[in-house]
N, C-alpha and C positions, 0 to 999 in steps of 0.2 A: 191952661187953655180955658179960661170963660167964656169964651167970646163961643158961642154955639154956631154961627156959620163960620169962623176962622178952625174950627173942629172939624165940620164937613168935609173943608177943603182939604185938611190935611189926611182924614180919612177917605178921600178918594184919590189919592194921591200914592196911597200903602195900595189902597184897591187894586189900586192902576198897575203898579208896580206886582201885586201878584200875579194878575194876570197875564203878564209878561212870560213871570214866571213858570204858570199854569201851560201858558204856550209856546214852553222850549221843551217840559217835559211832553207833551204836542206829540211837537217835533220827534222827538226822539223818539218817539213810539212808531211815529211813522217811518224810521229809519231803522225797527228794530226788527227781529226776524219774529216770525209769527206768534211763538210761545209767550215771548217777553213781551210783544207790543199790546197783546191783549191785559197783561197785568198792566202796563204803562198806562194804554188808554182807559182802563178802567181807573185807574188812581187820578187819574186827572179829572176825569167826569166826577169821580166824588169831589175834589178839592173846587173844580168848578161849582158845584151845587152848595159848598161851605161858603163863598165868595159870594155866589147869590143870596144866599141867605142874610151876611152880611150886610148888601147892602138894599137890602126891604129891611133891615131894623135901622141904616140911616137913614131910610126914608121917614121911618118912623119918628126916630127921631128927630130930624128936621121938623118935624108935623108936632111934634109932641108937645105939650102942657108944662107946664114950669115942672108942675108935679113928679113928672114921667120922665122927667128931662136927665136927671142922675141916675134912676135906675136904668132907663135904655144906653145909658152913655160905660154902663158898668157891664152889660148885656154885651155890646160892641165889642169890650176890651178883653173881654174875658173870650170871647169868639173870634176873634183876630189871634191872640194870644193862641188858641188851638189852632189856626189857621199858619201860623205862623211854623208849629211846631209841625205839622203836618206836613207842609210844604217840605220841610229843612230834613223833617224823616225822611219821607218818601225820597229825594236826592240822594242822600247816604245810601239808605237802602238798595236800591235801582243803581249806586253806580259801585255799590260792593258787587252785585249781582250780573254787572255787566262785564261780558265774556268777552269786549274788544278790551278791556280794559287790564285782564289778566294775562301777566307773562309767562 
């Protein structure tokens, strides 16, 4: 990927795509009984605030200097990369956890 706005696009694209994500786990918080929806809706608020974070460093990027242009772009992957991981835990997690779930 050279191409620095063919980057963006694709990185708002993964964005987009968590957020999706960020809001089935939402959802499911909002369909969980009270104990569980407060750990659901708290993990989401933090995964939401990781996503934000995100994309104020493609903003950054986008903005940035030849200079700055690899290391922010190394900043993203490495934060998407946790973001990524995050997301795929907390799933596993919450649905080992979840009580419709057990026979």
């Amino acid at each position: 990927m050279g191409n620095r706005e063919e980057y963006i696009d694709k990185l708002a694209a993964r964005l987009k795509k968590w957020d999706a994500e960020i809001s089935k786990l939402e959802a499911k918080a909002e369909k969980s009984k009270t104990d569980v929806k407060a750990k659901y809706t708290e993990k989401a608020d933090e995964l939401r605030a990781k996503k934000e974070s995100i994309q104020q460093k493609a903003r950054d990027y986008r903005d940035a200097n030849e200079e700055k242009f690899n290391s922010i772009k190394d900043v993203i992957e490495d934060s998407l990369s946790n973001l990524t991981k995050a997301i795929n835990d907390t799933f596993a997690k919450l649905s080992e956890e979840d009580p419709e779930k057990k026979t």
